[in-house]
C-alpha positions as a Python dict, from the first residue, in 0.01 Angstrom:
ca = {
    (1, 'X'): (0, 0, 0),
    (2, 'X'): (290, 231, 5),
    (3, 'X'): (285, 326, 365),
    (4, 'X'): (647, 265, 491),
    (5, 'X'): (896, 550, 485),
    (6, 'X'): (1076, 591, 181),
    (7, 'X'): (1474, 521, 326),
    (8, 'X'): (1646, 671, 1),
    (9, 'X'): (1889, 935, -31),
    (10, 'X'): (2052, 1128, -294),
    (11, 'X'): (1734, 1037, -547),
    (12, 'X'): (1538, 1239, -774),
    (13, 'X'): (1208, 1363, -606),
    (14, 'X'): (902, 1441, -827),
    (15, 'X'): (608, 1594, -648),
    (16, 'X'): (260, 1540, -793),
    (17, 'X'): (129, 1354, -1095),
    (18, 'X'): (39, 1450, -1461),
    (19, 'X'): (66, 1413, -1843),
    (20, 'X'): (417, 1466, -1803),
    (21, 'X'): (515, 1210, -1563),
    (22, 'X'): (612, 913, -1792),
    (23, 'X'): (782, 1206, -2056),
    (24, 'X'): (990, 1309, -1753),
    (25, 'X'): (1097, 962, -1670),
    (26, 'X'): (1250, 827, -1941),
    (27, 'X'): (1427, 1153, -1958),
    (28, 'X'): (1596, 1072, -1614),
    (29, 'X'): (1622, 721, -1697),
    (30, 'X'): (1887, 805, -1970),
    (31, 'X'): (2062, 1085, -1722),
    (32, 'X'): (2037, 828, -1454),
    (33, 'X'): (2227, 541, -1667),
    (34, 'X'): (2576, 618, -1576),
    (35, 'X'): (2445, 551, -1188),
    (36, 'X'): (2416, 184, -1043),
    (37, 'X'): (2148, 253, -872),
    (38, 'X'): (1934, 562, -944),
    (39, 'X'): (1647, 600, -755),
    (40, 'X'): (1309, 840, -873),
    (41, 'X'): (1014, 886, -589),
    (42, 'X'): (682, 1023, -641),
    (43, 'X'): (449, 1150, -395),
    (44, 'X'): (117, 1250, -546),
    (45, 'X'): (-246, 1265, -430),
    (46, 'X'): (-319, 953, -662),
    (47, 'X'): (-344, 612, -478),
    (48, 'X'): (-34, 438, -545),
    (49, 'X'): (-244, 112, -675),
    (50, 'X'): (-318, 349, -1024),
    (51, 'X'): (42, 504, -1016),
    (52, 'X'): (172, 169, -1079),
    (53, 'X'): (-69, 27, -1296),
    (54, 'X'): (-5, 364, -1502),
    (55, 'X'): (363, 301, -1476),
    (56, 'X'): (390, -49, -1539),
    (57, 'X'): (222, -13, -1899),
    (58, 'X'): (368, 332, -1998),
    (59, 'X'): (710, 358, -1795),
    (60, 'X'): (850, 19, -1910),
    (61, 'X'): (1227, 101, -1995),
    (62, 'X'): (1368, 168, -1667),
    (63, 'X'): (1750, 47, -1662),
    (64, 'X'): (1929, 96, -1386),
    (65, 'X'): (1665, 359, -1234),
    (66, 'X'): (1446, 244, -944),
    (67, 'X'): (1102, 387, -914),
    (68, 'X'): (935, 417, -585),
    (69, 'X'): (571, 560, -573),
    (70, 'X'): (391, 745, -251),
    (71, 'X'): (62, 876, -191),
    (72, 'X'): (31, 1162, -23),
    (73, 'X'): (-27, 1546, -23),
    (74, 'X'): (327, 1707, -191),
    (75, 'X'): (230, 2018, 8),
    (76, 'X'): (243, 1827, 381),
    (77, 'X'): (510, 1802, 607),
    (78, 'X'): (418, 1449, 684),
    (79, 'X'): (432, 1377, 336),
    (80, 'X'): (754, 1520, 242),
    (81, 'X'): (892, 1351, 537),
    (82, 'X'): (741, 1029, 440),
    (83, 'X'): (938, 1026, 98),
    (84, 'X'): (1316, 1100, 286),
    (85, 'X'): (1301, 1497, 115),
    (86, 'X'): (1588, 1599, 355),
    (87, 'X'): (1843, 1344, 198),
    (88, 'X'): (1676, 1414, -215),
    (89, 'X'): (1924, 1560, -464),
    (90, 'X'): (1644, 1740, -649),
    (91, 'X'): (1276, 1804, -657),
    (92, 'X'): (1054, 1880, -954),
    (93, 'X'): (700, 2014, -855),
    (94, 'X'): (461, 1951, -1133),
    (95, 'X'): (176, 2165, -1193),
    (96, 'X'): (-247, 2062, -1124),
    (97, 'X'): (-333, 2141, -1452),
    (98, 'X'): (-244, 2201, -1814),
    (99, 'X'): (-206, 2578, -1987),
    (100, 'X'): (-515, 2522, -2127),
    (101, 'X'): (-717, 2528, -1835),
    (102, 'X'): (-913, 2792, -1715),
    (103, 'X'): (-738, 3112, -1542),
    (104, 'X'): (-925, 3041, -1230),
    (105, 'X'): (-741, 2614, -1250),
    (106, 'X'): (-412, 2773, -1336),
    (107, 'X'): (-414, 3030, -1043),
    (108, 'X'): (-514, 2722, -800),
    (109, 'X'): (-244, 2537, -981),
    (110, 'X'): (39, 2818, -883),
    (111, 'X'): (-112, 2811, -544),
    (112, 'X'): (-92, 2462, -464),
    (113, 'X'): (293, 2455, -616),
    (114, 'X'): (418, 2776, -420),
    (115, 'X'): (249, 2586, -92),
    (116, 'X'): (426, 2264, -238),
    (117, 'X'): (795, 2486, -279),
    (118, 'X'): (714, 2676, 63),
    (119, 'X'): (671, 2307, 247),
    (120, 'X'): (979, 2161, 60),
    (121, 'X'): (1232, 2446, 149),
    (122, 'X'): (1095, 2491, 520),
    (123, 'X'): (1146, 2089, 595),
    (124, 'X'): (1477, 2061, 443),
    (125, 'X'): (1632, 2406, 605),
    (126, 'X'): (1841, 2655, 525),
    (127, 'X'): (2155, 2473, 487),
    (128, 'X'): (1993, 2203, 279),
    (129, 'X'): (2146, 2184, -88),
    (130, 'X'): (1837, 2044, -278),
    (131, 'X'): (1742, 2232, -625),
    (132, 'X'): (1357, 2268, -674),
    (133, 'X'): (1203, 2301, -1037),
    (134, 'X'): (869, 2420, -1038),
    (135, 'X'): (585, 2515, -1317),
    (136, 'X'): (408, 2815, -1245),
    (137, 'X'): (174, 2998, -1493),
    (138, 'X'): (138, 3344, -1343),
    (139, 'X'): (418, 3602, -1407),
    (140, 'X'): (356, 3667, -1091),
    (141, 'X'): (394, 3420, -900),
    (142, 'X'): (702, 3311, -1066),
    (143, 'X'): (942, 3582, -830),
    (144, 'X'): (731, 3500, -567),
    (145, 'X'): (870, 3114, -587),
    (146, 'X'): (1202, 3207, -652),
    (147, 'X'): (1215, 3409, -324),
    (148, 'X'): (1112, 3109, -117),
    (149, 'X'): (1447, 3005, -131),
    (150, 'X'): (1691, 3235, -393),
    (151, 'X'): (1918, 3036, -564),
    (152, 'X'): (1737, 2656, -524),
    (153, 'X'): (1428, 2735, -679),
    (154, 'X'): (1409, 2752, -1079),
    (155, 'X'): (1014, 2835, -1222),
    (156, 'X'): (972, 2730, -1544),
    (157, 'X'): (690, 2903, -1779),
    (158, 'X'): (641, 2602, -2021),
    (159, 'X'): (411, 2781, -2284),
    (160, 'X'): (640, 3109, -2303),
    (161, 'X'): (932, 2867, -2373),
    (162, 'X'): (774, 2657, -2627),
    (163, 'X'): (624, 3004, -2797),
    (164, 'X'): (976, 3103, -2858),
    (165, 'X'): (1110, 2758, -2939),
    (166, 'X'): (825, 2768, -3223),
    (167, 'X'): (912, 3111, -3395),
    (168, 'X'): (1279, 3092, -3420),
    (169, 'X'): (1214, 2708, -3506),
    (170, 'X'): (938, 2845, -3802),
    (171, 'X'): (1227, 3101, -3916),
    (172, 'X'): (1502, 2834, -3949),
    (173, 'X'): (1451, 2495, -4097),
    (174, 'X'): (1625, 2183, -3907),
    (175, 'X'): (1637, 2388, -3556),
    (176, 'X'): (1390, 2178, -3385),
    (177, 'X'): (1628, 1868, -3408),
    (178, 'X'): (1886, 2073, -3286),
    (179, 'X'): (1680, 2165, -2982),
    (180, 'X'): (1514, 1829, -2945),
    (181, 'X'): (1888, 1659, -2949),
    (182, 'X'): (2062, 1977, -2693),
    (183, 'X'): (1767, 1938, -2402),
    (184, 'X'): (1748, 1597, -2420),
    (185, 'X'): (1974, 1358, -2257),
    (186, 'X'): (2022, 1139, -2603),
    (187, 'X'): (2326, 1270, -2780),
    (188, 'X'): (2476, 1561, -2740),
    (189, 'X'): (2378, 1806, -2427),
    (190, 'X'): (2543, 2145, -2281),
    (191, 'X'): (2772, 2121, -1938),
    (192, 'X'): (2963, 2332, -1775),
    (193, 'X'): (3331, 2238, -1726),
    (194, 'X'): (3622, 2433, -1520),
    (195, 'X'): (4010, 2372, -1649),
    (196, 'X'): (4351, 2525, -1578),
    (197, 'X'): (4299, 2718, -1872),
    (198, 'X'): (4696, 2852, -1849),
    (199, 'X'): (4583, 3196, -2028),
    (200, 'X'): (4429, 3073, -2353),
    (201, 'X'): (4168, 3302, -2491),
    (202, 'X'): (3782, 3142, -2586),
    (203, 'X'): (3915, 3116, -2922),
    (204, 'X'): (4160, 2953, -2895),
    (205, 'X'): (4028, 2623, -2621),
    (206, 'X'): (3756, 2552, -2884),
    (207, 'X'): (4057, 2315, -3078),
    (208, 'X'): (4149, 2195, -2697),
    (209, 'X'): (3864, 1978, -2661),
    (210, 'X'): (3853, 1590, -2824),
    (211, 'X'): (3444, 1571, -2741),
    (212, 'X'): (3314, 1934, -2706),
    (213, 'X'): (3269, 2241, -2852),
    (214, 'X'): (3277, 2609, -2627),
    (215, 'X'): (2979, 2801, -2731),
    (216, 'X'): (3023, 3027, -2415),
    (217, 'X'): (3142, 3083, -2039),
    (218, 'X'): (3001, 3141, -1680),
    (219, 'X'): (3319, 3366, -1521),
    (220, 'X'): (3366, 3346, -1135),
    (221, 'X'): (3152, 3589, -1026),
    (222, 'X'): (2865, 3411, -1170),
    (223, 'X'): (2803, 3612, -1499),
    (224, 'X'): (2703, 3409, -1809),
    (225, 'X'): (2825, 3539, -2171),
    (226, 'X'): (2686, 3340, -2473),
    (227, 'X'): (2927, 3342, -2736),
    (228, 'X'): (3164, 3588, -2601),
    (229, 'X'): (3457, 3734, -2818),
    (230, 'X'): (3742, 3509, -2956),
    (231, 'X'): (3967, 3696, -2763),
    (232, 'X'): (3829, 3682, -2445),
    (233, 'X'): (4101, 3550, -2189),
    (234, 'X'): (4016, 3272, -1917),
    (235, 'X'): (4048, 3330, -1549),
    (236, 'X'): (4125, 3114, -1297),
    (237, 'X'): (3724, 2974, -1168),
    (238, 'X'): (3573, 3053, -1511),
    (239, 'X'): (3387, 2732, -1627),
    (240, 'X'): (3310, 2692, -2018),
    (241, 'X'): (2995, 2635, -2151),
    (242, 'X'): (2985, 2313, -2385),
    (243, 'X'): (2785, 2137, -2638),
    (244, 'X'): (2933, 1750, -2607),
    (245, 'X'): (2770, 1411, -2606),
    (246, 'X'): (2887, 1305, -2286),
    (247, 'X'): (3012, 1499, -2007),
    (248, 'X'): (3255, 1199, -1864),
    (249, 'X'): (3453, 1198, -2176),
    (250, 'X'): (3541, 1610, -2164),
    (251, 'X'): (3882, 1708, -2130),
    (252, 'X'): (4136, 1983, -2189),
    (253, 'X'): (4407, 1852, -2396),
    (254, 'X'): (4787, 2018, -2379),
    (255, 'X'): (4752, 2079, -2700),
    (256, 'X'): (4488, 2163, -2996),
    (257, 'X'): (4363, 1837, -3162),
    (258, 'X'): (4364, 1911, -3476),
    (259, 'X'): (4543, 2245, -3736),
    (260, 'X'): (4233, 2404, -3900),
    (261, 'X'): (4323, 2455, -4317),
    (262, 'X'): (4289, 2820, -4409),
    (263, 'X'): (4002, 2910, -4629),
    (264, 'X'): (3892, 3194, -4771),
    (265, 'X'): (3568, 3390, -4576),
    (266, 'X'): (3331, 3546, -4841),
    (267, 'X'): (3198, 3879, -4726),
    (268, 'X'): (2834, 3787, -4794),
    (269, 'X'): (2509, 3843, -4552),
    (270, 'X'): (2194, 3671, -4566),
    (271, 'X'): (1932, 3948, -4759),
    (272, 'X'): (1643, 4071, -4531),
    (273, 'X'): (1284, 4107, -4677),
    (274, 'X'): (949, 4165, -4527),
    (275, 'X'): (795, 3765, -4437),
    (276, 'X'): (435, 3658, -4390),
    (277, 'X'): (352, 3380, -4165),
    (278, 'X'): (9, 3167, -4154),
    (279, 'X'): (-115, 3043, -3825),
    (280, 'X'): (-361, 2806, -3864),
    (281, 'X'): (-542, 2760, -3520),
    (282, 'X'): (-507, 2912, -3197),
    (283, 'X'): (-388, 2838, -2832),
    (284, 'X'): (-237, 3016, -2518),
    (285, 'X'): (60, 3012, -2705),
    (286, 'X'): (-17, 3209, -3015),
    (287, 'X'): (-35, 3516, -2880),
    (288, 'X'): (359, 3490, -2786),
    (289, 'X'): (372, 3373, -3110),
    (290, 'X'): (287, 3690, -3259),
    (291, 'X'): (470, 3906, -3039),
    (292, 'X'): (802, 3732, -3029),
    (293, 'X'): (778, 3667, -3435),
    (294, 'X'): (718, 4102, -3408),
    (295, 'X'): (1072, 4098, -3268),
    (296, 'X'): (1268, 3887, -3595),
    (297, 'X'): (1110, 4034, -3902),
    (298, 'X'): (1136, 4381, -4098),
    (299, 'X'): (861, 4623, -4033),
    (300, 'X'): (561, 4574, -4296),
    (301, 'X'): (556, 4174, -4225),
    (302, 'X'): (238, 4055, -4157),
    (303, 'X'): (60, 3730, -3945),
    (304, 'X'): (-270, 3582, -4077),
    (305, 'X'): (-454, 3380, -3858),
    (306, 'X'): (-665, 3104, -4010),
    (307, 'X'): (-992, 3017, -3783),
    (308, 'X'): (-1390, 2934, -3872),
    (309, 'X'): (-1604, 3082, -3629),
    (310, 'X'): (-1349, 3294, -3394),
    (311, 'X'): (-1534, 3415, -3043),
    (312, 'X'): (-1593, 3826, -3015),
    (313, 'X'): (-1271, 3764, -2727),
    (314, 'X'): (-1049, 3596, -2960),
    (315, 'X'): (-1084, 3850, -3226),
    (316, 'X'): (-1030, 4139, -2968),
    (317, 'X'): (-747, 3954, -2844),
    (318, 'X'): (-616, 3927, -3212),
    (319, 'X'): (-674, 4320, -3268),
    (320, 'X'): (-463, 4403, -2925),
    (321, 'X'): (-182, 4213, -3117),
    (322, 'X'): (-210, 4397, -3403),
    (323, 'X'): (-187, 4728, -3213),
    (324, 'X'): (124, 4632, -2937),
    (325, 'X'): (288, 4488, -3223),
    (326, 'X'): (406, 4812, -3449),
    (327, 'X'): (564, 4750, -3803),
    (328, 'X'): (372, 4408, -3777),
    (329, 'X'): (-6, 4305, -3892),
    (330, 'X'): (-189, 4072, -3734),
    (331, 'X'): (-537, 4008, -3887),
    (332, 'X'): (-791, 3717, -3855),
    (333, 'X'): (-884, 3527, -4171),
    (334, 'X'): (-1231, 3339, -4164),
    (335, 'X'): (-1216, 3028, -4385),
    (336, 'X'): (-1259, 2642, -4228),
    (337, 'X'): (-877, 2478, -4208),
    (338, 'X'): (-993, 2134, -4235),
    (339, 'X'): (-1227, 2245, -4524),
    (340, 'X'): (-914, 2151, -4833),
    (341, 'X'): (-1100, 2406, -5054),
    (342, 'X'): (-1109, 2681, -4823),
    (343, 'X'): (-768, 2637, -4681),
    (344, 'X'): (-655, 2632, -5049),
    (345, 'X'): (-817, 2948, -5135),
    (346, 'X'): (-572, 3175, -4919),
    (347, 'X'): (-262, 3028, -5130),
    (348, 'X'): (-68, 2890, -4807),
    (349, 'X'): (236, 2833, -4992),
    (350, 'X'): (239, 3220, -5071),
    (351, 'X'): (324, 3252, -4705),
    (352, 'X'): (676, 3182, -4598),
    (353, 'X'): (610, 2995, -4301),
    (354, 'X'): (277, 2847, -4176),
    (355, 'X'): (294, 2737, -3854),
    (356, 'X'): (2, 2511, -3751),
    (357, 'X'): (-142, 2537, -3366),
    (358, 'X'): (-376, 2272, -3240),
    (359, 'X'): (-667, 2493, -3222),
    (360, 'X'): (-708, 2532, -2844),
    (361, 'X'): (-958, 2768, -2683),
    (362, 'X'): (-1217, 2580, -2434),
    (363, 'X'): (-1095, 2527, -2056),
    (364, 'X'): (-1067, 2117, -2137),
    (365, 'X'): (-876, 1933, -2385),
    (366, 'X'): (-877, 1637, -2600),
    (367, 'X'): (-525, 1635, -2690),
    (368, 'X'): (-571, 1338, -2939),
    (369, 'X'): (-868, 1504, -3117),
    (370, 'X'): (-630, 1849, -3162),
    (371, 'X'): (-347, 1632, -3300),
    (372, 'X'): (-592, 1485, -3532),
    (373, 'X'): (-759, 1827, -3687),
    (374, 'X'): (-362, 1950, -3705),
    (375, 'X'): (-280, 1611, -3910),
    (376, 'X'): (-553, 1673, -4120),
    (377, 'X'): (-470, 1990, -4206),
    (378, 'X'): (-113, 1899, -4307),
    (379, 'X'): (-232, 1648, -4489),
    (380, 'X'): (-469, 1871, -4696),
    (381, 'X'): (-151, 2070, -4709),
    (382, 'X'): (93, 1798, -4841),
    (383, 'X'): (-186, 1733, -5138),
    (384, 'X'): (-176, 2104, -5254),
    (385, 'X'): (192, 2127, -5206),
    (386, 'X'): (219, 1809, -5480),
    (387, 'X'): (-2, 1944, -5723),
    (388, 'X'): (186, 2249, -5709),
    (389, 'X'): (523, 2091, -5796),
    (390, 'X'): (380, 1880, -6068),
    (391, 'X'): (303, 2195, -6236),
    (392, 'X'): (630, 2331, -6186),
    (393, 'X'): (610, 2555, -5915),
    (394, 'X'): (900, 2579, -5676),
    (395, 'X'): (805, 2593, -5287),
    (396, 'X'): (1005, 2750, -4992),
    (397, 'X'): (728, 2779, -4736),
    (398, 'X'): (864, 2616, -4437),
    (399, 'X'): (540, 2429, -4264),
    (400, 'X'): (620, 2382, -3866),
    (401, 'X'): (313, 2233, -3599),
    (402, 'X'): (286, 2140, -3247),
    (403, 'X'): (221, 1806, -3140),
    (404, 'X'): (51, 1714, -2809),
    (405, 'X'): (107, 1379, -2791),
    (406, 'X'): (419, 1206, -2826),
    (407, 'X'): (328, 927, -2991),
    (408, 'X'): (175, 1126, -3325),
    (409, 'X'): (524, 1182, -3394),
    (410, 'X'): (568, 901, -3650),
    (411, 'X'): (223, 1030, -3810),
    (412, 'X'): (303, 1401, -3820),
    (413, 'X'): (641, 1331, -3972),
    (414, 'X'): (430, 1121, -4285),
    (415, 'X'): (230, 1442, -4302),
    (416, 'X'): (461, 1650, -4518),
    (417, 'X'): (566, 1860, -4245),
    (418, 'X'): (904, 2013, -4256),
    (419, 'X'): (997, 2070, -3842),
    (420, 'X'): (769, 1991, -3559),
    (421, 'X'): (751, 2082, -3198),
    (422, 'X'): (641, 1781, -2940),
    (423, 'X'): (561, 1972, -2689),
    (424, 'X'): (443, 1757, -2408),
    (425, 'X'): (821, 1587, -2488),
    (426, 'X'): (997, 1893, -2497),
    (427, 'X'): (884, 2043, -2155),
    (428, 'X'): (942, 1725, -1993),
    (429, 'X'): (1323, 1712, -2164),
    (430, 'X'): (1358, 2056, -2009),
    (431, 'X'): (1224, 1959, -1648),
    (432, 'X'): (1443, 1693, -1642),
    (433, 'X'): (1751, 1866, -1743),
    (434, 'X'): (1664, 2119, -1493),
    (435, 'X'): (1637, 1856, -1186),
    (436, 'X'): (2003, 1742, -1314),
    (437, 'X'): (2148, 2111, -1355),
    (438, 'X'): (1950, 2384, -1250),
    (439, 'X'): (2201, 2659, -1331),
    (440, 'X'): (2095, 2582, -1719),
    (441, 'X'): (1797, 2816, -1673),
    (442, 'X'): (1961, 3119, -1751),
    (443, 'X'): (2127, 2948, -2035),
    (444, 'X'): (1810, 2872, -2192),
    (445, 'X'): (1661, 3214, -2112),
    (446, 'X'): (1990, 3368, -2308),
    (447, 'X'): (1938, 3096, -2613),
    (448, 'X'): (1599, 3146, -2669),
    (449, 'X'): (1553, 3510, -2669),
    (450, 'X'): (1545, 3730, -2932),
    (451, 'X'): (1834, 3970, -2784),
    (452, 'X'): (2152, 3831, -2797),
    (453, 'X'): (2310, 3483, -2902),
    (454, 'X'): (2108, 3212, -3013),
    (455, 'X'): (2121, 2888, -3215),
    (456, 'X'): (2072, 2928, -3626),
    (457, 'X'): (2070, 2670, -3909),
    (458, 'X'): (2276, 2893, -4164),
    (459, 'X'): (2314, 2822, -4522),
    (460, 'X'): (2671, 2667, -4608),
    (461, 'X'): (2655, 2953, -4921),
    (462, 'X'): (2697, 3217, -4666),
    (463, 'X'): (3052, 3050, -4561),
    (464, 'X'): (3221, 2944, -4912),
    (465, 'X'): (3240, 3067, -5259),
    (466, 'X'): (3244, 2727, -5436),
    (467, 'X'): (3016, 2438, -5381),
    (468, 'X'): (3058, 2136, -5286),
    (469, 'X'): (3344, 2186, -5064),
    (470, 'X'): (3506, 1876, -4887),
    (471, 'X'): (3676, 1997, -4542),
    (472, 'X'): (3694, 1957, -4187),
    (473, 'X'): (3472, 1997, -3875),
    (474, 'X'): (3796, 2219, -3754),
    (475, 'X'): (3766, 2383, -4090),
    (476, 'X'): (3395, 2494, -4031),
    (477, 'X'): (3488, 2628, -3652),
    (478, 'X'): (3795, 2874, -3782),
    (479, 'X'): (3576, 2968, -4041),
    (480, 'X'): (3292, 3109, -3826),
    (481, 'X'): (3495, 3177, -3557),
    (482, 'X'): (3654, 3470, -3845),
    (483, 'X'): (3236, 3563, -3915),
    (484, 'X'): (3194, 3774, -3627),
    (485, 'X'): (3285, 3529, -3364),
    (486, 'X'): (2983, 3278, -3484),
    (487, 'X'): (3067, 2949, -3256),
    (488, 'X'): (3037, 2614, -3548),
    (489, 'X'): (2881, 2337, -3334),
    (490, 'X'): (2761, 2075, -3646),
    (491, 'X'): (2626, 2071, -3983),
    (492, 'X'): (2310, 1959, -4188),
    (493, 'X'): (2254, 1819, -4465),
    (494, 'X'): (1915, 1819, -4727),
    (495, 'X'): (1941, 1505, -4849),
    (496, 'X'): (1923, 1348, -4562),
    (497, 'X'): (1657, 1607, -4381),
    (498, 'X'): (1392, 1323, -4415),
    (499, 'X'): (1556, 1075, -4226),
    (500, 'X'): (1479, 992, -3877),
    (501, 'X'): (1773, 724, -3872),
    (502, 'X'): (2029, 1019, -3956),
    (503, 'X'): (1874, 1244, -3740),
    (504, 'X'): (1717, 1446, -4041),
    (505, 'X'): (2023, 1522, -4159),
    (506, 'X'): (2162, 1742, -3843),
    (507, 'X'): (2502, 1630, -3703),
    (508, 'X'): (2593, 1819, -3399),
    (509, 'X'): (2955, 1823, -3282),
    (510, 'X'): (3157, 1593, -3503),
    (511, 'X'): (3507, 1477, -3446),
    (512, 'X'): (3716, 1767, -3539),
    (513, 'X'): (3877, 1602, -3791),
    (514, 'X'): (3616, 1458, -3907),
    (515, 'X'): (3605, 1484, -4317),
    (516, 'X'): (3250, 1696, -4468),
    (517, 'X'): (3117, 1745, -4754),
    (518, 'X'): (2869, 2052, -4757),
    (519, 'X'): (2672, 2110, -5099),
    (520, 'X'): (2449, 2406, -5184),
    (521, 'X'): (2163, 2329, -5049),
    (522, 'X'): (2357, 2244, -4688),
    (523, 'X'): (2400, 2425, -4400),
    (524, 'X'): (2580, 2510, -4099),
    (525, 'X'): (2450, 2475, -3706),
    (526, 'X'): (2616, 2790, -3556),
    (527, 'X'): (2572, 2995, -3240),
    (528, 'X'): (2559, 3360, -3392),
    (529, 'X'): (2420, 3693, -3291),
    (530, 'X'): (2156, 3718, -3582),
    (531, 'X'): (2073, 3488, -3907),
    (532, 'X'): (2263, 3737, -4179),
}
């Protein structure tokens, strides 16, 4: 029945239950599989009986993770004390209920958590090292949760980070993978690693490292710098910020691994022009959507969003948009998306992206239903997009959607989609990564903002003169490292952009020597301060 006291230490504490439980654990399970003997408790309001039926069907690949289940209230003293929260190494506190929910669930939600967080910190003390994660939907609340205990409590605003995960994802083809392989732990992740760094600059450690590429710095004081200058020196206590597959194999070598070859830098920029982007659908994320897409493009772009009978609040909400987003237009366009005639009407592939939202806007979900309606619509969308090529006509719109549930993936990638967003699986990746390092929070918040460094898929054209071009990974790291101190950390290739097996073509940190051959139509995975 669950009633004896849980007698673990150092284990992974998840408080509360959810849609993102079983996403969650088979992100730890692959952190965890370097450990013996991992252990994962949960103490949720559910009777134990149903956790493990749940878990026992859905949670099957554990390896060398144990799972332990409680019931009990996650906001109780008895109950933290019941699942050994003194001796945990990390908590994450899930949220009641999803972003579509009501305001008045959501604000119940935050409540419940910031009692959960308050509980947590107060029975483990002050000297207590455990990091908290916690989902809170209020902006609000969220420095209200990070007070409780400064330093040991990360909030995480799910929807805002997916939002901006979408629009730099519907701007830049193949960034998705690249997101869904850096927050995961499959393949290659970010760490943080400290050296004797024996007064090299930036620049010069990013040829020290055999797994690993720099692609920024945390200096002793604490300050983070994304992509800082080639010629920025290393201190004694400055850690580096890498992108490697496995944080046990970094090291600093004496010397660089490999010579990069010369080559020739073209002085050539990406051209800017005004862009117009379809959303089909509408959500809670949308409207971040809109104003973090208002941020990227020229002034005159424009957002059309696709709906059939829009609510008197949803088109007021889309005409605030329009007016706090200047040099953008936002307008509503009424035609049926799952109707193929209508949708084909508004020529989507005259758009240059068209980013399709499961169309969200009642307080309760049927997540498989919304996957469905967004499947059909790509798939009325793949039909136009052949006829359209059998009669010659050449198409560059870039069609991005958001899948709920995980296991659509395989369906939605048959759908003639060219990047999609799991979210459910992406929010868990980043809740996991969080319990296991919570000072990646503020690298995240630095990555996917619109100020600053961030993560592009950059045409190869943009780096050589004459394609193809056979070189090395070291080649394709001086090269950028010359363009503006852009940090190389892989590559991706078009003809392979359909296959799952080769990770749709993206290869993120290859040995350095490792030989490439980049075509036209190719591109480069670089850490840069804009896309020109």
């Amino acid at each position: 029945k669950g009633h004896s006291r849980v007698l673990e230490s150092g284990h992974t504490l998840i408080l509360g239950w959810g849609p993102r439980v079983v996403e969650i654990l088979n992100e730890l399970v692959v952190a965890n599989e370097s450990k013996a003997d991992a252990v994962i408790v949960i103490l949720a309001t559910e009777e134990k009986e149903a956790m493990d039926e749940h878990l026992r069907t859905q949670f099957t690949d554990r390896r060398t993770t144990r799972l332990v289940t409680r019931h009990g209230l996650p906001s109780s003293l008895i109950g933290l004390d019941h699942v050994s929260s003194k001796h945990a190494r990390s908590a994450v506190v899930l949220a009641l209920c999803s972003a579509s929910d009501s305001e008045e669930e959501k604000l119940a939600s935050d409540a419940r958590v910031m009692q959960t967080v308050l509980a947590l910190t107060t029975y483990v003390g002050e000297e207590a090292t455990i990091d908290v994660v916690a989902e809170i939907f209020d902006t609000r609340n969220r420095s209200v949760v990070e007070d409780i205990s400064p330093g040991h409590v990360v909030v995480v605003d799910a929807e805002e980070m997916l939002a901006k995960i979408m629009v730099q994802t519907s701007r830049t083809s193949g960034l998705s993978v690249v997101y869904s392989e850096l927050l995961s732990f499959n393949g290659c992740e970010m760490y943080f690693f400290e050296g004797d760094w024996k007064g090299r600059t930036f620049g010069e450690t990013q040829f020290y490292f055999k797994d690993g590429v720099p692609i920024g710095m945390r200096r002793g004081d604490g300050k983070l710098l994304i992509r800082p200058p080639a010629d920025t020196p290393l201190l004694q206590g400055d850690k580096l910020l890498l992108v490697a597959e496995d944080d046990s194999a970094l090291g600093l070598e004496s010397a660089p691994i490999v010579k990069p070859t010369e080559r020739a830098l073209p002085d050539r920029r990406a051209t800017r022009r005004q862009e117009r982007m379809l959303i089909v659908g509408w959500s809670q994320k949308a409207p971040t959507v809109v104003s973090q897409y208002s941020k990227y493009v020229l002034s005159g772009s424009s957002v059309d969003v696709l709906l059939s009978e829009p609510s008197e609040a949803l088109l007021q909400q889309v005409r605030d948009l329009d007016e706090s987003t200047p040099g953008l237009s936002v307008r509503v366009v009424w035609k049926h998306p799952l109707d193929q005639r209508e949708l084909e009407s508004i020529a989507p592939f005259d758009y240059d992206t068209v980013l399709v939202l499961g169309h969200v806007t009642t307080d309760r979900i049927d997540p498989e239903r919304v996957d469905a309606q967004s499947i059909v619509v790509l798939l009325h969308l793949r039909k136009l997009a052949r006829r359209l090529r059998e009669r010659g006509v050449e198409i560059r719109t870039k069609v991005i959607t958001e899948v709920l549930v995980s296991s659509n993936q395989e369906l939605v990638s048959r759908a003639g989609v060219d990047d999609f967003i799991i979210s459910n699986k992406m929010v868990s990746m980043i809740f996991a990564q969080l319990a296991e390092e919570p000072k990646m929070k503020e690298v995240y918040d630095n990555l996917f903002e619109e100020d600053g460094a961030e993560i592009y898929v950059k045409p190869a054209t943009l780096y050589f003169d004459d394609l193809p071009v056979k070189c090395k990974f070291a080649d394709l790291m001086a090269l950028c490292q010359r363009r503006e101190g852009e940090v190389c950390i892989g590559y991706k290739l078009k003809s392979l952009e359909s296959d799952s097996e080769k990770n749709y073509g993206v290869f993120l940190v290859p040995a350095k020597d490792a030989k490439i051959t980049l075509g036209p139509d190719d591109a480069l995975v670089v850490v840069a301060e804009d896309d020109l």
